[in-house]
N, C-alpha and C positions, 0 to 999 in steps of 0.2 A: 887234387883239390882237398881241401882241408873241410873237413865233416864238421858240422855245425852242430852242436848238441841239441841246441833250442830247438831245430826244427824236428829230433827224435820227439822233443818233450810234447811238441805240438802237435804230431801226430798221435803221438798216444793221449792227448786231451782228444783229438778229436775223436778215437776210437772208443777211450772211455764216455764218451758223451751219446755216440750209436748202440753201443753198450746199454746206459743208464736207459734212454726211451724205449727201445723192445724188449727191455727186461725186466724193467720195475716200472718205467710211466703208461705205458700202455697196460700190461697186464696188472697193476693194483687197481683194487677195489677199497679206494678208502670211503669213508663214513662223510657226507658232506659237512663241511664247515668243522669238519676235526683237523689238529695239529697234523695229521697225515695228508688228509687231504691239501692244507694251505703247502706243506713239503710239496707235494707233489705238482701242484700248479707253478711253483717257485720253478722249476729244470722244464717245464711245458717247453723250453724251448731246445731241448737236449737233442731233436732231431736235425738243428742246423748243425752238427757236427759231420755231414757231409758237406755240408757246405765249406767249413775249414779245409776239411778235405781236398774240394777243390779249387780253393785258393794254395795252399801247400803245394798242389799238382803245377798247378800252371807258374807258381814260382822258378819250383824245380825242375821241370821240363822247357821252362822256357829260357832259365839260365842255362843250362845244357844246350839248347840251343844256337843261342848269343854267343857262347863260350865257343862254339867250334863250327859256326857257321859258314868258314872259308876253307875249310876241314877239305881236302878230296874225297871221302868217304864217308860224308857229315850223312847221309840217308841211310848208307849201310848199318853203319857201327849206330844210330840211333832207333832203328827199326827191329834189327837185331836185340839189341840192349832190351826195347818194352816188350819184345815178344818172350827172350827167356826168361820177364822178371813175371809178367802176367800170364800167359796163354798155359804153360804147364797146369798150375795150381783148378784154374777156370776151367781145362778139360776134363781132368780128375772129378770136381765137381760137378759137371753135365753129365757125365759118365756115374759115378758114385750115388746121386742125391737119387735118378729114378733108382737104382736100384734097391736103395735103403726101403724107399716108400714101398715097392713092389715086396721085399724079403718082410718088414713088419706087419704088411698085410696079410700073409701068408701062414705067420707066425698064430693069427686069429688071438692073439694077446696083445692087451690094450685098447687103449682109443688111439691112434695116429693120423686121424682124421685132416688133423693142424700140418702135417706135414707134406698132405696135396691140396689143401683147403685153395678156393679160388677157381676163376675160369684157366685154363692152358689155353696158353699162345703157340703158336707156328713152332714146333722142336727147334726149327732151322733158324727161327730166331734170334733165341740165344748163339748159335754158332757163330751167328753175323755180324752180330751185337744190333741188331736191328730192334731189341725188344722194345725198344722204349717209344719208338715208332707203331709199334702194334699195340701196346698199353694205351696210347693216347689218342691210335685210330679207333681203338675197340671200347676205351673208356675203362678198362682192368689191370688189374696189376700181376695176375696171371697167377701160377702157383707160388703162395707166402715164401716159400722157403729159399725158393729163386726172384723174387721181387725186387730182392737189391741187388740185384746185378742190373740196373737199370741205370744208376750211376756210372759204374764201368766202362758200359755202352756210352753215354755221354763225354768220358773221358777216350774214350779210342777212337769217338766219331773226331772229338777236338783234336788227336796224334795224326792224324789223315789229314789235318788242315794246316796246323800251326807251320810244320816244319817247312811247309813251303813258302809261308810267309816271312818267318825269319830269314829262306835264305836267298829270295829274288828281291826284295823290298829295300829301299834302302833307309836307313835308320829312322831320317824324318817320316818317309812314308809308314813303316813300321808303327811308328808312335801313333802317328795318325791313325791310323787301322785298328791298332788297340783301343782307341780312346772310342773313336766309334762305337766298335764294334760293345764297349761297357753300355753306351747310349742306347745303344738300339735294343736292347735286352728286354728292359724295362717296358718301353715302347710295344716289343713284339707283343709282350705278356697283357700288357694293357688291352692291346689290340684282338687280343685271341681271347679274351676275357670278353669285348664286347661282343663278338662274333659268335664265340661258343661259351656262354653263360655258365653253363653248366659240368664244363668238362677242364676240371682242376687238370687232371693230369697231362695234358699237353702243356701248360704255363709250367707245373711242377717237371716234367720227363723230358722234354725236347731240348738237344743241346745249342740252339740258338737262344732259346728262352733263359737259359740258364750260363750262359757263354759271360754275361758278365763276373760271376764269382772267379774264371779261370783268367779273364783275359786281367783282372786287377792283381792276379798272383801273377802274369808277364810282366805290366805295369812296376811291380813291386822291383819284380829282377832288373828290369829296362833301369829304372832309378839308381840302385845298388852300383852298376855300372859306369852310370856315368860322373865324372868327377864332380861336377859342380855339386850336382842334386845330392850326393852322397855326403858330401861335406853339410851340406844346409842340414839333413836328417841328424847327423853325429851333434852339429851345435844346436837345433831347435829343438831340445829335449822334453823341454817343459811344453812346449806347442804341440809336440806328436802327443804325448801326457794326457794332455786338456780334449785335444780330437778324442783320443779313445773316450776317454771320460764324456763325453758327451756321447759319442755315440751308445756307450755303454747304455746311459739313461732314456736312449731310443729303443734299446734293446728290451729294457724294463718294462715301455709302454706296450711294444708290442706281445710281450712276454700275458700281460694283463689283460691287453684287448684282441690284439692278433696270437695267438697262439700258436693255432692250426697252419699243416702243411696247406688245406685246402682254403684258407680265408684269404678275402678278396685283397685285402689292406697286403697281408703277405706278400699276396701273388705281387703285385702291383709294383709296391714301390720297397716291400721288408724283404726281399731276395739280396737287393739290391745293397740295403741298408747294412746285413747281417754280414755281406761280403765285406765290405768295406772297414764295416770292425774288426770284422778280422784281418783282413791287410794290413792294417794299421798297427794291431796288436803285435802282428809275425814282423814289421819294420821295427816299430819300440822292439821286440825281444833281440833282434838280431845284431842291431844298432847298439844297445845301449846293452853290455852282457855282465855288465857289475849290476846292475838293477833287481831290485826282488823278484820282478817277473821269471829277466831270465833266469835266473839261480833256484826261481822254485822248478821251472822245464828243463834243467841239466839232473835234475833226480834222476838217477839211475835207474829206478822203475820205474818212471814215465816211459825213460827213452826204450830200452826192453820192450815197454807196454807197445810204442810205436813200431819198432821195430817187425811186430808177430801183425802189426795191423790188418795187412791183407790177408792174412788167413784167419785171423778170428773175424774180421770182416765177411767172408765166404762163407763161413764156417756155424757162426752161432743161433741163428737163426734153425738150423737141422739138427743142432745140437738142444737146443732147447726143445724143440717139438719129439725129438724121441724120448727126454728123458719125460716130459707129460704124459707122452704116450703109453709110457710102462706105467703111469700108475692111472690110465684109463682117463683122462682129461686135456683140456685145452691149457696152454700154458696162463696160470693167473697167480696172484698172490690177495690170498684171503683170508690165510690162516699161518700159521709155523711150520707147517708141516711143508706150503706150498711154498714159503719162501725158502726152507732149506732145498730143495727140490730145482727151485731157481739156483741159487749161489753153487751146488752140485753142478749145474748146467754151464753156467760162469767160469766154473774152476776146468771140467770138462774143456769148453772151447779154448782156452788158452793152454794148457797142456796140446790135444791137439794141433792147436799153429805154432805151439815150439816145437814140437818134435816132425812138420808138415816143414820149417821153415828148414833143423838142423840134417834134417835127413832126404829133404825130397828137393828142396823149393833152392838154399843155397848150393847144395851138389850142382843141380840144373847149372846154375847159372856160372860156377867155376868150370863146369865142363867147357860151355862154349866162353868164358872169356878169352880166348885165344885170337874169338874170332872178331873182338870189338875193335883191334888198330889195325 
């Protein structure tokens, strides 16, 4: 299959967008109503870059799907596949992070408080990828530095479900299921919102709640696919154009009034909305690859950028909380000293997932190629 660049360049937008909110939107401290502060309300909304994410996922994973659905070994060679791309790197990390935390405490140097901050969840948990289920029974996000891997879980619960639908369902029914399955997202959320007022993270963590971002990235592939729909996308250029553009300026309202992961307008119907943008965006770029968009996501250091995703994804969160820890504080930026200290931590995590990717994470995965046909 012939490698798309755009979607490297999308993936590294979205990793530098998870990037920008726990490294500089959350921890600045600017002056209200200063040119810092207006900066930083402007990317308020830099944490839906999971959300790309999992529109990207369910593109990818679903066209992989569609593509060799009639496959004899379409379960093996796919189960195989997400197991040596994920599960190595996520062990090392379940393994690695307590022991970090354990060895800097011992050290009795610094504050690394930040790096077990939070209530703990079930160890077994994370092994399960069940965390997200205990986050939202319990109402916590459990220890910071393992918090996102809460997403993951949501993507591995959706690997356990898709592949069977893709491959008993027949096309019509398929479509069906999908389209559904976007409708009822929204609805769940609404409904869990009236029920449990107070308990964002079940609307935010549960992957039915959140199953519409993935199922419009099937949607996306299901289109691609089929010839009509894929002709209409190549000539209604200006029409796909005008969509984003509009949603973009929903993006804007919410950015101003909905912000927040935990606000109600969010939960409700801007999960929904933010998905959909980006579906749209990832068809314009793919569709249309003379266009400024696509040309500015074939930048070689976007795609690079995408490429290390999942381990500066894993990774930066632990990586920021030690380097705070060695100078005895919580990660923030309030001074010069704390933003070099950030960008240190920055440059840190991406070193790390390149040499996590060139030495540990691709070997893995050339070893058992053998075992993918």
């Amino acid at each position: 299959m012939k490698r798309v660049l755009e979607l490297d360049g999308l993936r590294g937008a979205a990793i530098g967008m998870v990037i920008l909110y726990h490294y500089f939107q959350i921890p600045l401290q600017a002056s209200p109503a200063s040119l810092l502060d207006y900066l930083q309300r402007s990317v308020a909304l830099s944490w839906t870059g999971v959300d790309l994410f999992f529109v990207l996922s369910g593109f990818l994973i679903g066209g992989i799907l569609l593509d060799s659905r009639n496959s004899s070994n379409y379960f093996r060679v796919f189960y195989t596949r997400r197991f040596f791309r994920i599960i190595p790197l996520y062990v090392v990390a379940l393994v690695v992070f307590p022991a970090i935390v354990s060895i800097a405490r011992w050290t009795n140097h610094g504050n690394f408080f930040y790096l077990a901050a939070g209530n703990s969840l079930p160890w077994w948990s994370y092994w399960t990828f069940t965390q997200n289920f205990w986050m939202a029974g319990t109402e916590r996000l459990g220890v910071m530095t393992l918090a996102v891997t809460w997403s993951l879980a949501i993507e591995e619960q959706f690997y356990m479900t898709l592949p069977f639908l893709v491959r008993f369902l027949t096309g019509p029914q398929l479509s069906k299921c999908v389209r559904y399955g976007i409708y009822a997202a929204p609805l769940l959320r609404i409904g869990l919102g009236f029920k449990f007022h107070h308990n964002w993270i079940a609307e935010w963590g549960l992957m039915p709640c959140r199953m519409d971002a993935l199922l419009l990235g099937v949607m996306a592939a299901m289109l691609l696919r089929d010839v009509q729909w894929k002709e209409k996308l190549l000539r209604n250029r200006d029409r796909l154009l005008a969509l984003i553009l509009f949603l973009f300026v929903g993006m804007i309202v919410f950015t101003v009034f909905a912000p927040t992961v935990d606000n109600t307008i969010m939960q409700s119907l801007g999960y929904s909305w933010t998905a959909l943008f980006y579906t749209s965006v990832l068809l314009y770029a793919v569709t249309q690859p003379s266009s400024v968009l696509s040309r500015a996501l074939r930048f070689s250091w976007l795609g690079k950028l995408g490429g290390l995703a999942y381990g500066i994804y894993l990774l930066h969160e632990v990586v920021l909380g030690m380097v705070f820890g060695v100078m005895g504080m919580e990660p923030s930026i309030n001074n010069l000293s704390t933003l070099l200290a950030t960008l240190l931590a920055l440059l840190l995590t991406i070193l790390l997932a390149h040499f996590s990717w060139r030495y540990f994470e691709s070997p893995v995965i050339n070893w058992r190629r053998g075992s993918y046909v």
